[in-house]
N, C-alpha and C positions, 0 to 999 in steps of 0.2 A: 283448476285455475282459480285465483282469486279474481275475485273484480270490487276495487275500491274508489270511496268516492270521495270525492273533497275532501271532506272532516278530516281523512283516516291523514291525507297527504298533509292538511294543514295541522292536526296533531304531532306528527312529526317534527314538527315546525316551533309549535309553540310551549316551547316550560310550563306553563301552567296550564296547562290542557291536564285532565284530569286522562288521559288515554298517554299522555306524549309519550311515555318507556316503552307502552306495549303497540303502539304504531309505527316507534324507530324500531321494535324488534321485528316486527310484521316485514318490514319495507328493508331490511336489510339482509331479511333471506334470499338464499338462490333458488327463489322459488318465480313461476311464471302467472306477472299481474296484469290483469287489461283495468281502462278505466274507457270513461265515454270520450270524447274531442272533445264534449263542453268543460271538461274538470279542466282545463289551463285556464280560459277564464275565468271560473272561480278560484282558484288559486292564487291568478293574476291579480284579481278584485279585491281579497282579503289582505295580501300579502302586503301589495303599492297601497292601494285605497284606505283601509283600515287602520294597517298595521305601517305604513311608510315604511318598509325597509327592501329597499333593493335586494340586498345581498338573497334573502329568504327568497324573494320572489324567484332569481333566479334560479336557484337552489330549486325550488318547486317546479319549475317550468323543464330546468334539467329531469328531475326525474321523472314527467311528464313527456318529456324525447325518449327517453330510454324503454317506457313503455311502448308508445308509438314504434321504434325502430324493431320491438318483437313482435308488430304486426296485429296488438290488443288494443290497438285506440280507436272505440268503436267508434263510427259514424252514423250520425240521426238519418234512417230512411226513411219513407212513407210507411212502409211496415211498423218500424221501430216506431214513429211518432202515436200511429194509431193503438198499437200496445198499450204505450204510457196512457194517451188519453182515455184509454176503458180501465185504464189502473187510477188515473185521476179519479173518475165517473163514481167505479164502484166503492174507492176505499180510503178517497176524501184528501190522498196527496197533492204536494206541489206538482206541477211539469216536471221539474229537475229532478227529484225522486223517484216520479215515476218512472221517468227516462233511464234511471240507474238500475231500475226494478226490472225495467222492459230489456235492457242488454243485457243485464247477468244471467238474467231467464235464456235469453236467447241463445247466452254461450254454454250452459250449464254451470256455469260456473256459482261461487260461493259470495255472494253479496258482504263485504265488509265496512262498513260502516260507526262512526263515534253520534250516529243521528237516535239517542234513545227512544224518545218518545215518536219520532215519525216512521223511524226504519227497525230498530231491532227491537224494540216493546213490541210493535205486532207480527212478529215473524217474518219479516222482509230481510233480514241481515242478520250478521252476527257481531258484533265488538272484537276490534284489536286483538285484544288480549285471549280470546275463546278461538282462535283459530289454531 
């Protein structure tokens, strides 16, 4: 299973994203991806907030259903929270990272990721294009 996280969806998204070709090939396979609940609102925030374009937002939000409805949209438990927080603790992440860190551990799954220096520089994920 892959499990990706914002960047990967918002590269998708964005042309000049230095990842954008190997994240629309990533996400256009028939392959099976989970992501956390909280990836739509980031999604939603960069897409509306940032970037002002509806169209993209929904575009993101759709394939953020489409996860969801294969049963991959993980949800924050007290488990999952306390994860993240000893992931924060020991190795100096955001919450949101670590939250990405703490599900894909959880599912075994492959951490995907466009976060170089926070996530795939220290061996938490992989890039796009290396999967």
């Amino acid at each position: 299973m892959i499990f990706v996280d914002a960047s990967v969806l918002l590269a998708s998204e964005d042309r000049d994203d230095p990842h954008f070709q190997a994240a629309q090939a990533l996400l256009n396979q028939e392959r099976r991806f989970a992501a956390l609940d909280l990836t739509v609102y980031e999604v939603t925030n960069v897409a509306r907030a940032q970037w002002q374009d509806a169209a993209a937002c929904r575009r993101l939000q759709q394939r953020c259903w489409l996860i969801a409805e294969s049963g991959a949209l993980a949800r924050i438990d007290p488990e999952l929270a306390n994860t993240a927080a000893s992931l924060v603790h020991e190795h100096g992440l955001t919450a949101y990272d670590a939250a990405y860190v703490a599900a894909a551990g959880r599912l075994g799954a492959t951490l995907v990721s466009c976060d170089v220096k926070d996530l795939v520089g220290p061996g938490f994920a992989v890039l796009p294009g290396d999967v």
